[in-house]
Biotite code that builds the C-alpha atoms (Angstrom):
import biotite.structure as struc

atoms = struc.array([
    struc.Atom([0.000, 0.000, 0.000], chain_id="A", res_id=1, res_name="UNK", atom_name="CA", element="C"),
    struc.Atom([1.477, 2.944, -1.221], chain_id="A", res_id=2, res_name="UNK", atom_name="CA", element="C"),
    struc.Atom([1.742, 6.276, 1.451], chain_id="A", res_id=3, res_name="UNK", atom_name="CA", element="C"),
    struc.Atom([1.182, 9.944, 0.854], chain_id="A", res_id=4, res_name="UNK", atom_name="CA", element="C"),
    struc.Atom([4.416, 11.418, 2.672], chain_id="A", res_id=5, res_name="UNK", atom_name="CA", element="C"),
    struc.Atom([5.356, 15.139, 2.848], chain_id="A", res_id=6, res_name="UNK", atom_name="CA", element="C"),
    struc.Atom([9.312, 15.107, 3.100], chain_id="A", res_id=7, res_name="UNK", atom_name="CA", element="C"),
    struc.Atom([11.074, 18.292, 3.350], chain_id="A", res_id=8, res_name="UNK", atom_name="CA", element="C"),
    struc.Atom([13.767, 20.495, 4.572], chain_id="A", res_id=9, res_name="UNK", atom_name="CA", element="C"),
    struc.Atom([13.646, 23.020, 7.396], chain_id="A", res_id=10, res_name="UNK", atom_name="CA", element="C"),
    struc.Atom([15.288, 25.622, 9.092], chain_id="A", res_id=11, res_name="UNK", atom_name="CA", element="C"),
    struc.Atom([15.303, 25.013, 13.316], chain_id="A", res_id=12, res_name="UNK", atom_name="CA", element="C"),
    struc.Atom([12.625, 27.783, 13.709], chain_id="A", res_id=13, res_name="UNK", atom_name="CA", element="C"),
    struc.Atom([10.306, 26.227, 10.794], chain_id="A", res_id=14, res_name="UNK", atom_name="CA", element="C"),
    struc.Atom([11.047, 27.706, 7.352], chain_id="A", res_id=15, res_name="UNK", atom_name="CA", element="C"),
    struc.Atom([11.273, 25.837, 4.352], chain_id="A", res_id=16, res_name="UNK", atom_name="CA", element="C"),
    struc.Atom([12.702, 29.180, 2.378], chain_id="A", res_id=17, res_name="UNK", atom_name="CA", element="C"),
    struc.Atom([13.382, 32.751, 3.070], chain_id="A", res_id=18, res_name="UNK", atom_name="CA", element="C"),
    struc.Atom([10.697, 35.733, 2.427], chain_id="A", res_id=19, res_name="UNK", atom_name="CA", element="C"),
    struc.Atom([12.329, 35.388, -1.117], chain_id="A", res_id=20, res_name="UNK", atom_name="CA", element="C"),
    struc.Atom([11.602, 31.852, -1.823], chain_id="A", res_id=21, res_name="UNK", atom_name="CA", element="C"),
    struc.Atom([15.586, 31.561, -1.621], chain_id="A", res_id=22, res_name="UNK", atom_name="CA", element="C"),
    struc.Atom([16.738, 27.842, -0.221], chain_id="A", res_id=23, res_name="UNK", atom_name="CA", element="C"),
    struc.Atom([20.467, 29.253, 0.009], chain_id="A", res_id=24, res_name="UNK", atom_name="CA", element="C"),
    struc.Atom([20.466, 28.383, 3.727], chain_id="A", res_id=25, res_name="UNK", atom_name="CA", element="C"),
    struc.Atom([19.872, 24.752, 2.694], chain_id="A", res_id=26, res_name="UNK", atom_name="CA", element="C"),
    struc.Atom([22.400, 24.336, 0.222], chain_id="A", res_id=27, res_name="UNK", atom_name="CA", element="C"),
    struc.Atom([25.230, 25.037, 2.219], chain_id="A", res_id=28, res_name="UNK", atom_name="CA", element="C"),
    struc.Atom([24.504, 22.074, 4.799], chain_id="A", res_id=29, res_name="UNK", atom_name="CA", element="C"),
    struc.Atom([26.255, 18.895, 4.920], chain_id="A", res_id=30, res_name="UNK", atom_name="CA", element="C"),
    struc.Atom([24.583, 15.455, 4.042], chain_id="A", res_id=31, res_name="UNK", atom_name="CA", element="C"),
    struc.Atom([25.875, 11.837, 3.469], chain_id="A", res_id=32, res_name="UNK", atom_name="CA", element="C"),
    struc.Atom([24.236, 10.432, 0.444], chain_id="A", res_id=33, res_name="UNK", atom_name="CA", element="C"),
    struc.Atom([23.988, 6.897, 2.786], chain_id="A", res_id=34, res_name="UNK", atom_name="CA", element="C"),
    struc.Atom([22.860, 8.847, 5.882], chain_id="A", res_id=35, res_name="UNK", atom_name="CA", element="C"),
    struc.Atom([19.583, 8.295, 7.755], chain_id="A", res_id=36, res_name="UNK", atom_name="CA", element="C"),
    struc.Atom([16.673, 9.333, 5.819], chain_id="A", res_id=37, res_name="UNK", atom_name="CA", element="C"),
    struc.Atom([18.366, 10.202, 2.761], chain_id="A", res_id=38, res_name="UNK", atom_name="CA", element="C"),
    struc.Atom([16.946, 11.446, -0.400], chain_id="A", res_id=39, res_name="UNK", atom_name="CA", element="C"),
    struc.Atom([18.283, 8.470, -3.012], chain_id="A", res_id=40, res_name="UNK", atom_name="CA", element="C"),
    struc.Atom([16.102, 5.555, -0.353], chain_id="A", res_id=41, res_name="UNK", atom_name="CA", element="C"),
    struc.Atom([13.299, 7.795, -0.470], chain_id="A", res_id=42, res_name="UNK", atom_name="CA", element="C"),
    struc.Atom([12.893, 8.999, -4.188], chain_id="A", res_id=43, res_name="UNK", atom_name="CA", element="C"),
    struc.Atom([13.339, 5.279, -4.685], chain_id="A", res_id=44, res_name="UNK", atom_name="CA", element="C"),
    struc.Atom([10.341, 4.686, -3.312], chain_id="A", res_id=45, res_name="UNK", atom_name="CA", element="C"),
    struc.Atom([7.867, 7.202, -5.074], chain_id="A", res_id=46, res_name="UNK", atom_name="CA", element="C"),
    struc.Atom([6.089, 6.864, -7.837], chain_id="A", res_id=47, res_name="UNK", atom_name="CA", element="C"),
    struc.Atom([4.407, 10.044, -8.052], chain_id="A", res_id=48, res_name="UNK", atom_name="CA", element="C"),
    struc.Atom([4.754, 13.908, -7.448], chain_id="A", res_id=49, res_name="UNK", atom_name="CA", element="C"),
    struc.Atom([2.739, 16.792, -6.076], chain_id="A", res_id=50, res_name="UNK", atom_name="CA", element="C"),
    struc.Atom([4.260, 20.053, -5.795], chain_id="A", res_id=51, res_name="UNK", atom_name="CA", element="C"),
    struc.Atom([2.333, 23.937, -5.557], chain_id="A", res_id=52, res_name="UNK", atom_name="CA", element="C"),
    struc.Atom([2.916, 26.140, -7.967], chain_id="A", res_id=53, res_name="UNK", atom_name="CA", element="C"),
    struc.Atom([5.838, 28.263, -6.003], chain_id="A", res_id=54, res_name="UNK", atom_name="CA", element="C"),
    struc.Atom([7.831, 24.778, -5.652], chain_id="A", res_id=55, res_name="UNK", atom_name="CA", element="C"),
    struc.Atom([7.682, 24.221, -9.454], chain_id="A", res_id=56, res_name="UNK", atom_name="CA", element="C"),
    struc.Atom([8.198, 27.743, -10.180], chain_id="A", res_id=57, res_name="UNK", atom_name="CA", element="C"),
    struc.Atom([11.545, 27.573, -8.318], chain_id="A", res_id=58, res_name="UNK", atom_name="CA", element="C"),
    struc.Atom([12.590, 24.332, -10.229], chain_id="A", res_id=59, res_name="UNK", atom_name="CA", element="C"),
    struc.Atom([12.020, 26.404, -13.628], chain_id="A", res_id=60, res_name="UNK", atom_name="CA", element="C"),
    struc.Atom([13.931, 28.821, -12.006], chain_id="A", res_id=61, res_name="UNK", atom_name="CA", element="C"),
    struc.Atom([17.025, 27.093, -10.780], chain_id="A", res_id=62, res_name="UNK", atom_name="CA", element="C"),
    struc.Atom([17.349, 24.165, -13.479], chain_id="A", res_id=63, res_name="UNK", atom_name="CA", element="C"),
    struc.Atom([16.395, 26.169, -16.366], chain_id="A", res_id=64, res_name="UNK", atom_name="CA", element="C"),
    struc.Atom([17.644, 29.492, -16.204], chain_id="A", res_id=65, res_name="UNK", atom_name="CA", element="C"),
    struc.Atom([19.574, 30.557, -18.898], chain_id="A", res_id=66, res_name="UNK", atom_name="CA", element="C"),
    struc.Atom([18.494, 27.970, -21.116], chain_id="A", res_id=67, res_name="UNK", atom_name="CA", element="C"),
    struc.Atom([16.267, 27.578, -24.277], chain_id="A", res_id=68, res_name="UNK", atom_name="CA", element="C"),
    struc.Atom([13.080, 26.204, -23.925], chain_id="A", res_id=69, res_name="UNK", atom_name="CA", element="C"),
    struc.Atom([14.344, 22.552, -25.814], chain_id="A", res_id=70, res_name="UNK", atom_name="CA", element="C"),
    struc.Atom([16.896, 22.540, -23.302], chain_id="A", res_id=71, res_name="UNK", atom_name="CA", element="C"),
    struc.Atom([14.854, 21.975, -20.689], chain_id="A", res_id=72, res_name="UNK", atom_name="CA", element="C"),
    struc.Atom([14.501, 18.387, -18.654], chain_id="A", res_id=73, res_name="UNK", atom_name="CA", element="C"),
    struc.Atom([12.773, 18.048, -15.845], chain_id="A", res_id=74, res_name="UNK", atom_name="CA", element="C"),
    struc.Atom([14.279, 16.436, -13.261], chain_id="A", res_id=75, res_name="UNK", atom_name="CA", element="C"),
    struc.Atom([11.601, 13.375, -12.425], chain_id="A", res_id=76, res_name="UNK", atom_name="CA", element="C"),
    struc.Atom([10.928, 10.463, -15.054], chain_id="A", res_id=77, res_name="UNK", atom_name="CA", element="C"),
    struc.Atom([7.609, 9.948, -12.469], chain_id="A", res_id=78, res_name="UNK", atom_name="CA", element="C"),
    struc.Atom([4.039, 11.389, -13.065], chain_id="A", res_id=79, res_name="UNK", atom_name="CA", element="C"),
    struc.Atom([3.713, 14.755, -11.522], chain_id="A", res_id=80, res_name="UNK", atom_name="CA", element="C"),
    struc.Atom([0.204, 17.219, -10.853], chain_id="A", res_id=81, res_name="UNK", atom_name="CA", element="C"),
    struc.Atom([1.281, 21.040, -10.300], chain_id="A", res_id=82, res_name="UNK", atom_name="CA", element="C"),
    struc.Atom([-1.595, 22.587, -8.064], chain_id="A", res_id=83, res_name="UNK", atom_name="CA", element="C"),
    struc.Atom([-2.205, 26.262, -9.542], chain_id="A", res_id=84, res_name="UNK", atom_name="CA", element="C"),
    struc.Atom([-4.845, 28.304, -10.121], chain_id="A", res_id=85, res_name="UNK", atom_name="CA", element="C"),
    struc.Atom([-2.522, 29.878, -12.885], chain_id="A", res_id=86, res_name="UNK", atom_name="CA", element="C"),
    struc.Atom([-1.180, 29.655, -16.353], chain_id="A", res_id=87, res_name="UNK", atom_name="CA", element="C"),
    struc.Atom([2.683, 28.200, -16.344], chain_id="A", res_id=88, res_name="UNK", atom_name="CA", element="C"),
    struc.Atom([5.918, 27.535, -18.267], chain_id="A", res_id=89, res_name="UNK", atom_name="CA", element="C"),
    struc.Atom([5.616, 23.883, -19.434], chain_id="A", res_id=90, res_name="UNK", atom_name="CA", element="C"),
    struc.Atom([8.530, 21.741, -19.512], chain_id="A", res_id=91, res_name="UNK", atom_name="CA", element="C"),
    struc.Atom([8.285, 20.131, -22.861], chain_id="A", res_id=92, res_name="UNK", atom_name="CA", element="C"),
    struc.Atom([7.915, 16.380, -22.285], chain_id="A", res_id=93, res_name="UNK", atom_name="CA", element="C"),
    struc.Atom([7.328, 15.817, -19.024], chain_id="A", res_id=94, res_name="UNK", atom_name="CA", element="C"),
    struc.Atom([4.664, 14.074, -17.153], chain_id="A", res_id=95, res_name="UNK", atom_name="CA", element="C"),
    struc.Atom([3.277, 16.716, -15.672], chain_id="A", res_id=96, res_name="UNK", atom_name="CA", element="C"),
    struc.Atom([-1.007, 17.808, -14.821], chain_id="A", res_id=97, res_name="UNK", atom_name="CA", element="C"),
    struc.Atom([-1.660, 21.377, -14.260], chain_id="A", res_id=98, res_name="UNK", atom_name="CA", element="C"),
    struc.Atom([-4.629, 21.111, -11.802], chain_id="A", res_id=99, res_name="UNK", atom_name="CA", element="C"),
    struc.Atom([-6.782, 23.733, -9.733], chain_id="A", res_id=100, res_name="UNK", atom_name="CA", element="C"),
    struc.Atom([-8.686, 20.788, -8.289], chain_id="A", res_id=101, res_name="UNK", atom_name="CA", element="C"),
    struc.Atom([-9.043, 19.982, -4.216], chain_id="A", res_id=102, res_name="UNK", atom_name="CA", element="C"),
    struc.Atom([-6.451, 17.666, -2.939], chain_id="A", res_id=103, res_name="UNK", atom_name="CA", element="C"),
    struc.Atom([-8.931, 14.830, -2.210], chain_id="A", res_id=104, res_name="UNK", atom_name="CA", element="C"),
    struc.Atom([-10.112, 14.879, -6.384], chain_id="A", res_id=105, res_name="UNK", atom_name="CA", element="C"),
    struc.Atom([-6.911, 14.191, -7.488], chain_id="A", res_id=106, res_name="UNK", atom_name="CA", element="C"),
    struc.Atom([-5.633, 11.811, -4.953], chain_id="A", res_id=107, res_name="UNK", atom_name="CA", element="C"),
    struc.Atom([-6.483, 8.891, -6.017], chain_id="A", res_id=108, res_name="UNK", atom_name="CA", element="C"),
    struc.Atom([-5.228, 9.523, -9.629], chain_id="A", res_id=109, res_name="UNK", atom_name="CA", element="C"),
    struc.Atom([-1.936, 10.164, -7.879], chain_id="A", res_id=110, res_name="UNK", atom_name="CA", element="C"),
    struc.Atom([-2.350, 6.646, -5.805], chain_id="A", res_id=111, res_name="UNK", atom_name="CA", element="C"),
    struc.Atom([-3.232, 5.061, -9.124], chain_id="A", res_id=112, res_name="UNK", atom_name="CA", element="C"),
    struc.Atom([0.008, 6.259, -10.750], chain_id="A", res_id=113, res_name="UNK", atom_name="CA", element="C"),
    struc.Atom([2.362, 5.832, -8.508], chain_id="A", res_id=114, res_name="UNK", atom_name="CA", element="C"),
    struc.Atom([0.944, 1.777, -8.010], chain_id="A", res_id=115, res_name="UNK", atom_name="CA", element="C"),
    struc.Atom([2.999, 0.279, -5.291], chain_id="A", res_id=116, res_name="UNK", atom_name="CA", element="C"),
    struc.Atom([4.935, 2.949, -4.426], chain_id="A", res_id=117, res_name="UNK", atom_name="CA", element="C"),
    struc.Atom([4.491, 6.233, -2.363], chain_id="A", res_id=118, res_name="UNK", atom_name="CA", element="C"),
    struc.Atom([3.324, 10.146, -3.693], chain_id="A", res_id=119, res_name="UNK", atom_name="CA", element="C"),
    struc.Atom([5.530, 12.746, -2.468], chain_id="A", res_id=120, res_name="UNK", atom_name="CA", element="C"),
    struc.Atom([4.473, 15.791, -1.641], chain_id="A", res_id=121, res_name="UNK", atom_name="CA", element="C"),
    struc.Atom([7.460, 18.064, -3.112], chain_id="A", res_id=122, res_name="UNK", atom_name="CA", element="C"),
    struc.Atom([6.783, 21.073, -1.575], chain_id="A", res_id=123, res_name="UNK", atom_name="CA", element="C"),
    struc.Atom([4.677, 23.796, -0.683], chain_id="A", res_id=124, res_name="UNK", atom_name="CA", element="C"),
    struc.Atom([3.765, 23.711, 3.441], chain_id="A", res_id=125, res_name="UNK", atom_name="CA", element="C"),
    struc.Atom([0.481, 24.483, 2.949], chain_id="A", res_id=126, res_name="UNK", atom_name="CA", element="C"),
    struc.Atom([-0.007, 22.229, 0.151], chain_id="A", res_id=127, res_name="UNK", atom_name="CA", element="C"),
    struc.Atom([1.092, 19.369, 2.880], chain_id="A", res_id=128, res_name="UNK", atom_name="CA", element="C"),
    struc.Atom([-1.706, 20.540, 4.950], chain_id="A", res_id=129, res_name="UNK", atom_name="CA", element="C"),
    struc.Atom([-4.296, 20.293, 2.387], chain_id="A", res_id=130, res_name="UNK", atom_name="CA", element="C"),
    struc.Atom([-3.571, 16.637, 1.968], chain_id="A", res_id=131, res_name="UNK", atom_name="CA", element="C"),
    struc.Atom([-3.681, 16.150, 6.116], chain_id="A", res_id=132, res_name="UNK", atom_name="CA", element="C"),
    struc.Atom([-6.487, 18.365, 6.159], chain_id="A", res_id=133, res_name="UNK", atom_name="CA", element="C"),
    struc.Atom([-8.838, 15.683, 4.390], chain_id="A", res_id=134, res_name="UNK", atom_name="CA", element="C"),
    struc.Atom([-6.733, 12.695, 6.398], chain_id="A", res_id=135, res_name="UNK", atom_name="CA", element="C"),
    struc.Atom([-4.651, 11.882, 3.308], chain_id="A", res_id=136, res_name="UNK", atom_name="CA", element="C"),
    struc.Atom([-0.882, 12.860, 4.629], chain_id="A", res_id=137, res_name="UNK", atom_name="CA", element="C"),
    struc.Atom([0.609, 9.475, 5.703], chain_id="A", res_id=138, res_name="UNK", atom_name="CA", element="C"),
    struc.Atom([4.173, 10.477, 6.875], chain_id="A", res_id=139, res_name="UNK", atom_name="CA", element="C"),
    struc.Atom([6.006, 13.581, 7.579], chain_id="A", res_id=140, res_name="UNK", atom_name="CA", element="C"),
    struc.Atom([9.809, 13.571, 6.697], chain_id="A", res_id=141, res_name="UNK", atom_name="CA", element="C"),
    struc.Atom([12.046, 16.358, 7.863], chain_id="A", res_id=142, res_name="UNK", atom_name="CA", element="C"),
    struc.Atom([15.469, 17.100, 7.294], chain_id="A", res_id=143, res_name="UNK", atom_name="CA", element="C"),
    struc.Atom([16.210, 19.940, 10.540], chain_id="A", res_id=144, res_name="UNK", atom_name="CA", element="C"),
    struc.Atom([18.779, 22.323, 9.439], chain_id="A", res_id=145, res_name="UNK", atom_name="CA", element="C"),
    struc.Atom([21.043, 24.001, 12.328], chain_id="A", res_id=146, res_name="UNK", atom_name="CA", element="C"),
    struc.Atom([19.833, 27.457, 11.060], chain_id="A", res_id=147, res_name="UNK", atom_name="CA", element="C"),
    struc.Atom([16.622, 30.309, 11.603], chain_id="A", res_id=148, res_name="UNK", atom_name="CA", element="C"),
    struc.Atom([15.588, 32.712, 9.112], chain_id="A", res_id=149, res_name="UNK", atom_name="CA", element="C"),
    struc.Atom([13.069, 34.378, 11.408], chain_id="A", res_id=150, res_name="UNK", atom_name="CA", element="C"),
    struc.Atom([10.587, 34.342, 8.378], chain_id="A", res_id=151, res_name="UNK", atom_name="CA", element="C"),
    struc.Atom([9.406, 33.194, 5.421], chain_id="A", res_id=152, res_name="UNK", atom_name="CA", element="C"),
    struc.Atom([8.047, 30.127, 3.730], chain_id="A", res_id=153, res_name="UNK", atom_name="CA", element="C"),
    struc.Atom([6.606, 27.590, 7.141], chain_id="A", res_id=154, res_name="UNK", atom_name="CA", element="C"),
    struc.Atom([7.167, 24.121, 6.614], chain_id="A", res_id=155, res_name="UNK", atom_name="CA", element="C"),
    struc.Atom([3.883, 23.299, 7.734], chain_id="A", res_id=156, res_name="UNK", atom_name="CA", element="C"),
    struc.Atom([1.530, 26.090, 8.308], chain_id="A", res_id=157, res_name="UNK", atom_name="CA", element="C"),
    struc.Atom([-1.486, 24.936, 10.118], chain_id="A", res_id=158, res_name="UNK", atom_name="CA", element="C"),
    struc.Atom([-1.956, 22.160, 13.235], chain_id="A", res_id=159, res_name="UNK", atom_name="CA", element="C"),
    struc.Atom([-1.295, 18.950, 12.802], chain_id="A", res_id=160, res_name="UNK", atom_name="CA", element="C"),
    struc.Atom([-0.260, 15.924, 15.552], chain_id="A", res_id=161, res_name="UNK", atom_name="CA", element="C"),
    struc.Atom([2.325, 13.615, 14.685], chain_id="A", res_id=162, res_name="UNK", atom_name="CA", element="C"),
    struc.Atom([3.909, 10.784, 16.291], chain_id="A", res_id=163, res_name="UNK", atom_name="CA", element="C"),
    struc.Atom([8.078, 10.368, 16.129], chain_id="A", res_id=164, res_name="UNK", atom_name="CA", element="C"),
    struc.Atom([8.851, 7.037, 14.230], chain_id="A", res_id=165, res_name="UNK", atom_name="CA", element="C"),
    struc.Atom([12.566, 7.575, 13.325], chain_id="A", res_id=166, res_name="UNK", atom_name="CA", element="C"),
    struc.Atom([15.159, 9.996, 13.831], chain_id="A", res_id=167, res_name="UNK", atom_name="CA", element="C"),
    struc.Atom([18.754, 10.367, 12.816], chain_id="A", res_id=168, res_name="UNK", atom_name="CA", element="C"),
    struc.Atom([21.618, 11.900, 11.972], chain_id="A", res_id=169, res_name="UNK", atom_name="CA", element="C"),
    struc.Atom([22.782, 12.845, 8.496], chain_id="A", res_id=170, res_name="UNK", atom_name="CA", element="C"),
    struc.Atom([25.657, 15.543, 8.378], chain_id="A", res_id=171, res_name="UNK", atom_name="CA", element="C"),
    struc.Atom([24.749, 18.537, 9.248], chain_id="A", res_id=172, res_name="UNK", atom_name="CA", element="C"),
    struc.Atom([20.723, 17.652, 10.140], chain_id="A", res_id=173, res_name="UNK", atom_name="CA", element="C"),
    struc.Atom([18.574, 16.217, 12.308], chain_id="A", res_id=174, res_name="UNK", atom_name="CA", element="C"),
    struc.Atom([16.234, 13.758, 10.522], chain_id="A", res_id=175, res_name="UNK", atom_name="CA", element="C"),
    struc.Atom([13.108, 12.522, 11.497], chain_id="A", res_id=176, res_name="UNK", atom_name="CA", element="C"),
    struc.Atom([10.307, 10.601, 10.048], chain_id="A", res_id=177, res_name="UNK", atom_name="CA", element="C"),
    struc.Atom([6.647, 10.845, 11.931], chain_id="A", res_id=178, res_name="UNK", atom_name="CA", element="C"),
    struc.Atom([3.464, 9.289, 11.304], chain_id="A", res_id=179, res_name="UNK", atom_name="CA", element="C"),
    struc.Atom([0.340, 11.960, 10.956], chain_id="A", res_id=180, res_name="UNK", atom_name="CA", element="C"),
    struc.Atom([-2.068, 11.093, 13.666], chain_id="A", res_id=181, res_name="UNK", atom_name="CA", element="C"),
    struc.Atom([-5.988, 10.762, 12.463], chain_id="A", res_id=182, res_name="UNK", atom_name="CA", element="C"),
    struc.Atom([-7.895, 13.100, 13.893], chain_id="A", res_id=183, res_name="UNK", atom_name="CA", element="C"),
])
């Protein structure tokens, strides 16, 4: 049974990017590619993508800049929905769904396509809490960077209980995986 998991970095005081959208705090971090929790074991397991329109904005951003428009590549060879109420840059050939829909209408599309593996929830804070919102956030994982911002972008901006299943070390971070509590 595949999960819905929200996994994410974050600043100690909650921030998953500067006022600016800027993740230059996380870049200059330390992480062992074998480490506890790492990225490479957990794309691994996913089979499909959500991300909010800011999160996909800043991958045009960062991997395309500069380039012409058959350049591009996305990143992800997995089926990924873009939640946006807007018009975008499309990345020519990539499995990608524009959708304004609610979380819950697309879900199961998502489940479908990843089969019997997990949908990540890329980014976007509040886009995590629409998915726990309507009880469909499985798992939480955090990377904890030793760093504050003081504002910005909150990793999760709304109430939601969790229980601690795992935590580690990896470089620079504190890691730790939770399980979202029903309500």
């Amino acid at each position: 049974m595949s999960l819905t998991q929200y996994y994410t970095a974050t600043t100690l005081d909650g921030f998953i990017a500067d006022p600016d959208n800027s993740l230059e705090w996380l870049f200059t971090r330390k992480r062992e590619e074998d480490g506890p929790l790492n990225y490479g074991e957990f794309i691994a397991g996913v089979g499909a993508l959500a991300m909010g329109s800011t999160t996909y904005e800043w991958i045009l951003d960062h991997e395309f800049a500069g380039k012409d428009l058959a350049e591009w590549r996305w990143p992800y060879d997995i089926p990924c929905w873009v939640f946006t109420h807007r018009q975008l840059s499309v990345v020519p050939d990539a499995r990608i769904e524009f959708t304004s829909a609610d979380v819950a209408a697309v879900h199961e599309e998502m489940v479908s396509a990843a089969g019997d593996r997990n949908v990540w929830i890329v980014g976007g804070g509040d886009l995590a809490g629409q998915f726990a919102d309507v009880g469909l956030l499985d798992e939480v994982i955090v990377s904890i960077a030793p760093v504050t911002l003081g504002s910005g972008a909150p990793v999760l901006p709304r109430r939601i209980e969790l229980r601690l299943e795992e935590l580690g070390r990896n470089g620079d971070f504190a890691c730790a995986r939770f399980s979202v509590v029903p309500r």
